[in-house]
C-alpha positions as CSV (number, residue, x, y, z in Angstrom):
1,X,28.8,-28.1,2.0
2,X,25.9,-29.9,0.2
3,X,23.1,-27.7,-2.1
4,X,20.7,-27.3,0.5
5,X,23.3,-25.6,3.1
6,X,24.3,-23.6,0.1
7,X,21.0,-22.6,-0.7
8,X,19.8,-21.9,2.8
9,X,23.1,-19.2,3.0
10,X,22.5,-17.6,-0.1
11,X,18.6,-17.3,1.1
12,X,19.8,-15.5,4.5
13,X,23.0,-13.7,2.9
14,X,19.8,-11.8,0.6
15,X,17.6,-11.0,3.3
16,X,20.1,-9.4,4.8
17,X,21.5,-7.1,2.8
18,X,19.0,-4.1,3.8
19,X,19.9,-4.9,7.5
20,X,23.8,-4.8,6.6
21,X,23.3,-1.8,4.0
22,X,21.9,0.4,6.9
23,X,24.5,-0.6,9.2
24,X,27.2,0.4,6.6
25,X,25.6,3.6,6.0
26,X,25.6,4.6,9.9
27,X,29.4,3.2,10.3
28,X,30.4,5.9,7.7
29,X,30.1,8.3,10.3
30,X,31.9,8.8,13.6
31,X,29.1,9.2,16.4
32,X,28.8,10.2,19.4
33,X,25.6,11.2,21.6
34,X,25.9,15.4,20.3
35,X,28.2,14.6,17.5
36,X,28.5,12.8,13.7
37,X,32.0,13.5,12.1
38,X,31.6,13.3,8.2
39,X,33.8,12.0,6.0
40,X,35.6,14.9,5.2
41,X,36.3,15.4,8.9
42,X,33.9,17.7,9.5
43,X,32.8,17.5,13.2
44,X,28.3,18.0,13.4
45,X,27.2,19.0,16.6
46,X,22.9,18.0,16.7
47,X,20.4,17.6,19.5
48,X,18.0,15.1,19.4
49,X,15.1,15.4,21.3
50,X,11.7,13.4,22.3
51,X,10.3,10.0,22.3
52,X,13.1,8.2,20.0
53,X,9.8,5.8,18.5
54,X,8.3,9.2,17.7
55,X,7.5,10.5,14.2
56,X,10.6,12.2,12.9
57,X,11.1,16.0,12.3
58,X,14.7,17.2,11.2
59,X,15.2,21.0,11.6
60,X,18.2,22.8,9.6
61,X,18.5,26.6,10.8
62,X,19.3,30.1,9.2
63,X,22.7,32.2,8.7
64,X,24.3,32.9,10.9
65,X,22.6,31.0,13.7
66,X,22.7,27.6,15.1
67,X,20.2,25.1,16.2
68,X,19.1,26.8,19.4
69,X,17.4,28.7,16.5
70,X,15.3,26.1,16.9
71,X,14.1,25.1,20.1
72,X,10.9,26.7,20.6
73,X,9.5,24.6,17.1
74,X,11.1,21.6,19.0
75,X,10.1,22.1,22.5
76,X,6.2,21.6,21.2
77,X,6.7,18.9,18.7
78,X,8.7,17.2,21.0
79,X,6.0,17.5,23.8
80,X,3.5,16.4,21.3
81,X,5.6,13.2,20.4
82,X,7.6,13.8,18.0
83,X,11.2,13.0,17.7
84,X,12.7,16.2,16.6
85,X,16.3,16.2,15.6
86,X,18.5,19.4,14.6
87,X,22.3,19.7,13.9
88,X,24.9,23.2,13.4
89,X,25.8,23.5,10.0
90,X,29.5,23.2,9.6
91,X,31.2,26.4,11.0
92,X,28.5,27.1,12.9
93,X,27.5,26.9,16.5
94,X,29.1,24.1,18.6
95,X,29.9,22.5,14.8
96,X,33.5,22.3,13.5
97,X,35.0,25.7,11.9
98,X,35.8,23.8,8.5
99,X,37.8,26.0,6.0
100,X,36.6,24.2,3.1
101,X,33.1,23.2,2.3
102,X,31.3,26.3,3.0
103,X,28.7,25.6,0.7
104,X,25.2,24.2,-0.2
105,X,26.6,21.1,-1.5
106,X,28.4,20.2,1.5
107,X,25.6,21.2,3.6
108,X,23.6,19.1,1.9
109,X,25.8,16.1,2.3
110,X,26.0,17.0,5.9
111,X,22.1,17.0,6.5
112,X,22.4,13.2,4.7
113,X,25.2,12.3,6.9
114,X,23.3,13.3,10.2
115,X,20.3,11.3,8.3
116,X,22.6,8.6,7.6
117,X,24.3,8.3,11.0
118,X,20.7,8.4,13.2
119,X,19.6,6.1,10.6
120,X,16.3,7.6,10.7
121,X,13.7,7.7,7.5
122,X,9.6,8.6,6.6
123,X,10.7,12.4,7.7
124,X,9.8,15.3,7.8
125,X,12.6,18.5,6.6
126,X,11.9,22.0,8.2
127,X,13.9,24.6,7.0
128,X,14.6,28.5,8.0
129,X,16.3,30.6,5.6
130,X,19.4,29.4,4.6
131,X,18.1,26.1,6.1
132,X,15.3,26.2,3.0
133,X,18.0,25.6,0.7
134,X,19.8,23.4,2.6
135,X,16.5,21.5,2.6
136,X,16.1,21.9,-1.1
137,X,20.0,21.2,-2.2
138,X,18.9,18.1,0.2
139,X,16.4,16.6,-2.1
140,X,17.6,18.1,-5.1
141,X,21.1,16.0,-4.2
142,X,19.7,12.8,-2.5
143,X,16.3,12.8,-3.6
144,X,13.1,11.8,-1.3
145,X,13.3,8.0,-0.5
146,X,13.6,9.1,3.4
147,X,11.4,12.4,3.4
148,X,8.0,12.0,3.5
149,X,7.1,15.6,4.0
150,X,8.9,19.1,3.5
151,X,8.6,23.0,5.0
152,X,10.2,25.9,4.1
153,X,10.2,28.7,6.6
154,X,11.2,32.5,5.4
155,X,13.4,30.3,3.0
156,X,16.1,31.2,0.5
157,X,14.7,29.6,-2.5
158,X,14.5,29.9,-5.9
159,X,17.3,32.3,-6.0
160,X,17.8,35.6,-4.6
161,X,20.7,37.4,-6.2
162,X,19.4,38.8,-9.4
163,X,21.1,37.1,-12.4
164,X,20.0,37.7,-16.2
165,X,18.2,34.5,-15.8
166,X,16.9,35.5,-12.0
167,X,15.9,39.4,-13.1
168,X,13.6,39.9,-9.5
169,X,16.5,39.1,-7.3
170,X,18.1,41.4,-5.4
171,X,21.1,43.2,-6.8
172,X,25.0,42.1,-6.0
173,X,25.6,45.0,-4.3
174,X,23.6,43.9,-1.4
175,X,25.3,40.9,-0.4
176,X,28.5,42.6,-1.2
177,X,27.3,44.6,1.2
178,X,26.7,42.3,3.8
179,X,30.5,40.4,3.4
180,X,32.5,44.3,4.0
181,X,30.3,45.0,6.9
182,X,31.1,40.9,8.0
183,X,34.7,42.0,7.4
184,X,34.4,45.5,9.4
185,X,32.8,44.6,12.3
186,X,31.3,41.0,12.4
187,X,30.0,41.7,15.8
188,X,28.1,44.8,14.9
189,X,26.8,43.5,12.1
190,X,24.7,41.1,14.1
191,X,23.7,43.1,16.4
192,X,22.1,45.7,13.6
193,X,20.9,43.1,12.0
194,X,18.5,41.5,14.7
195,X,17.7,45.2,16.3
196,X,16.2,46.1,12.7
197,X,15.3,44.2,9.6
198,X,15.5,40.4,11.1
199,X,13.1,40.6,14.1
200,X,11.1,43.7,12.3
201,X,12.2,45.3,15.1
202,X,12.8,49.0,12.9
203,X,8.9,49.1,12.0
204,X,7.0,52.2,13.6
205,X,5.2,50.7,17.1
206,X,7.7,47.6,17.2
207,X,9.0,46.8,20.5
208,X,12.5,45.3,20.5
209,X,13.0,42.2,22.5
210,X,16.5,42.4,23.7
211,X,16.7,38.8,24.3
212,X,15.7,37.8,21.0
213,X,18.7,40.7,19.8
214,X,21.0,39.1,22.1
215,X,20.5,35.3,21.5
216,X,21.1,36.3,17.6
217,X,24.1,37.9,18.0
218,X,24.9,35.1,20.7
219,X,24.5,32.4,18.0
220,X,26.1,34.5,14.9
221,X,29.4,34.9,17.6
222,X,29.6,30.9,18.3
223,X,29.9,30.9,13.8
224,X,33.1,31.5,12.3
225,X,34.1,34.1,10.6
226,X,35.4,32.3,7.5
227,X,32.6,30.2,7.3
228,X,29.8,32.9,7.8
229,X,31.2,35.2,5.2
230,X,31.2,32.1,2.7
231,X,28.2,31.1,3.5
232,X,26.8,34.6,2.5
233,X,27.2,33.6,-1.3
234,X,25.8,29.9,-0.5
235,X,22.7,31.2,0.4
236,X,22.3,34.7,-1.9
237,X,23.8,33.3,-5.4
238,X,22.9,29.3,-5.1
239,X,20.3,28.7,-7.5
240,X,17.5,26.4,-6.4
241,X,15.2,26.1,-9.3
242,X,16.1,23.0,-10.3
243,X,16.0,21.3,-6.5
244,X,12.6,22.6,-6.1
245,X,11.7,20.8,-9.2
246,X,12.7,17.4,-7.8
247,X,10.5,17.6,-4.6
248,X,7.2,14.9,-5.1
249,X,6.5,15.1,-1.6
250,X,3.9,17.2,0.4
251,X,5.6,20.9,0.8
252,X,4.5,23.7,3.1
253,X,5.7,27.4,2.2
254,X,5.7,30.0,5.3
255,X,6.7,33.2,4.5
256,X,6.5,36.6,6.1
257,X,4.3,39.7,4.2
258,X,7.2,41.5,6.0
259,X,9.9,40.0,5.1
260,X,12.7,42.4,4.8
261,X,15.3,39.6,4.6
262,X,14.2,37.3,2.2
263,X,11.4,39.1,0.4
264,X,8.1,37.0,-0.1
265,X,7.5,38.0,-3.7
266,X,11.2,36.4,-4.8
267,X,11.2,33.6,-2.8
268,X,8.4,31.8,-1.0
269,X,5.9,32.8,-3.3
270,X,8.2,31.8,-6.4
271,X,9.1,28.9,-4.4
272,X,5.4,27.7,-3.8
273,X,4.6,28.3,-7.6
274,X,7.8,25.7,-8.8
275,X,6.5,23.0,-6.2
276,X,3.9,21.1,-7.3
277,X,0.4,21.5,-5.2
278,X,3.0,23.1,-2.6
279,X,0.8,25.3,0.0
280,X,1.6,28.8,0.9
281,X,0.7,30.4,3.9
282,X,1.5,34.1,4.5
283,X,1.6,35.5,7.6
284,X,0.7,39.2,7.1
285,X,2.6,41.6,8.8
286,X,5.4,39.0,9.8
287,X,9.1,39.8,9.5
288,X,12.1,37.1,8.6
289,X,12.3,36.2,11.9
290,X,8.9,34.4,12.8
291,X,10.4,31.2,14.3
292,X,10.3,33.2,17.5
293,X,8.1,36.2,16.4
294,X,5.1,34.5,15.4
295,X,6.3,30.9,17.2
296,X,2.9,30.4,18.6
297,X,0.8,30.2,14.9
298,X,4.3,28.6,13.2
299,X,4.3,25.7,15.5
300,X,0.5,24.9,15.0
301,X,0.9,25.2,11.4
302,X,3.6,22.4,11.6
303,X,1.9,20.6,13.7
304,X,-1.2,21.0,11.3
305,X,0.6,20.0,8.5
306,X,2.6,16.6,10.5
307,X,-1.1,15.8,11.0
308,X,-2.0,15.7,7.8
C-alpha cells in the first residue's frame, strides 16, 4: 500500500467516526418498532408518533401511569408536525416489571437509551411529575448535547420529602403513607387517588370525570406492584437540586395553584428559581392533573414555547 492509499484511508477512516459512533450507540440496544431492551435487560415499551423529519418532542409520564398519560399533548404536536416520542418507565405500563432498578438513575439511563436507540437529537424533554425528575436526573446524568429545550409539568423537583437540608418538604409520614395503603389495597388506592386530590376532583363544585378516574387507575393496574411502591421513594426523597443546576437550555415550569400532589410552593416555583432565566407559568386554580384537566391551554403553551 503506497502513502497516498494510506493517507486517503486514514482521511475517510476520520470522517467517519461520527457516522460509526452513532451506529454503535443505537446497536447497544435491542429494537424493535414498540420496543428498546437496555442493557440491563430491561424491556421499554414507546410510541412514536408524527412526521419522522419533524421536530422532536420526548414525553416521560407520572407515577403510576404510563405513556397513554400522554396522548392528548401528542395528538396536537403531532398534528402540528412534530415527531413526538414517549416510552413506559420500567415496571410500568406495557414496559418490563424489572425488580431491580426502580430508581431515578435507571430511569434516567432508560430515557438515554430510548434517545440512544431512535438516535434522535436537538430535543425537546417534557416531563409530568415523576417524569420532571426523570427529565432532570436526565440532564443532570447525561448533560444537554441532544436537548435543546426542557418542560417541567406539575414536576417533582427540587425535592419533596422534607430533609434538614429540604425543611419545606413534606413530612416522611406522607409517603409512608402512600407505600401501606400501596400494600393494603393497591387498587383502591388509585382509585381514591384520581376521584380526589389528582384530578381536583374533591374541590366544592368539581365534577368528576369518570373516565379520567378510570383511565388512571387503568394505567396504575398495567404498573407493577414492586416497581410502583419503589418508585414512591424515587420520586418523594430523590433530591434534584443539583440536576437542576446543570440545565443551560431554555426551561418552561407549569405548575398547578392547586396542586394538592406536588405543591407549587416546594416544587415548581423552587424549581423555576434554581434554573437559570427558567419561566414559570401558573395555572390558577389547576390541580396535579392538568395534562388532561387543563389540556387545551397546556398544549398551546408547549406549542408556544416549541415555537420559540
Amino acid at each position: 500500500m503506497n502513502r497516498f492509499t494510506r493517507t486517503a484511508i486514514a482521511a475517510f477512516a476520520a470522517a467517519a467516526l461520527p457516522v460509526i459512533s452513532m451506529a454503535a450507540h443505537a446497536a447497544d440496544f435491542a429494537r424493535t418498532a414498540s420496543t428498546i431492551t437496555t442493557q440491563d435487560g430491561v424491556e421499554l415499551y414507546y410510541k412514536d408518533w408524527g412526521p419522522k423529519n419533524g421536530e422532536v418532542v420526548m414525553f416521560s409520564h407520572g407515577w403510576p401511569l404510563n405513556s397513554d398519560s400522554w396522548e392528548a399533548q401528542m395528538q396536537f404536536l403531532a398534528d402540528k408536525g412534530y415527531r413526538v416520542i414517549a416510552h413506559d418507565r420500567r415496571g410500568h405500563g406495557r414496559s418490563s416489571q424489572s425488580w431491580e432498578g426502580n430508581d431515578m438513575d435507571h430511569y434516567a439511563d432508560d430515557l438515554s437509551a430510548v434517545i440512544k436507540a431512535l438516535q434522535v437529537r436537538d430535543l425537546t424533554l417534557v416531563g409530568f411529575s415523576t417524569g420532571g425528575g426523570e427529565v432532570a436526573r436526565y440532564i443532570g446524568r447525561h448533560g444537554t448535547g441532544l436537548v435543546k429545550k426542557a418542560a417541567l409539568i406539575s414536576a417533582v423537583p427540587p425535592m419533596m420529602l422534607k430533609t434538614d437540608s429540604n425543611p419545606n418538604g413534606l413530612p416522611l409520614s406522607v409517603f409512608d403513607g402512600l407505600r401501606e395503603a400501596s400494600n393494603i389495597d393497591r387498587s383502591q388506592l388509585y382509585l381514591d387517588i384520581a376521584s380526589g386530590p389528582f384530578f381536583g376532583f374533591n374541590r366544592e363544585g368539581a365534577k368528576p370525570s369518570q373516565g379520567m378516574i378510570q383511565s388512571f387507575w387503568r394505567q396504575g393496574m398495567l404498573a407493577g406492584a414492586k416497581n410502583t411502591y419503589d418508585s414512591i421513594a424515587a420520586f418523594s426523597a430523590t433530591d434534584f437540586r443539583g440536576d437542576l443546576a446543570k440545565f443551560d437550555i431554555p426551561t418552561l415550569v407549569i405548575h398547578g395553584s392547586d396542586d394538592q400532589i406536588v405543591p407549587l410552593d416546594i416544587s415548581g416555583k423552587a424549581s423555576a428559581a434554581l434554573v437559570k432565566d427558567a419561566k414559570l407559568i401558573v395555572y390558577q386554580g389547576a390541580p396535579h392533573g392538568l395534562a388532561d384537566t387543563n389540556k387545551e391551554q397546556l398544549n398551546q403553551d408547549l406549542l408556544s414555547f416549541l415555537q420559540q
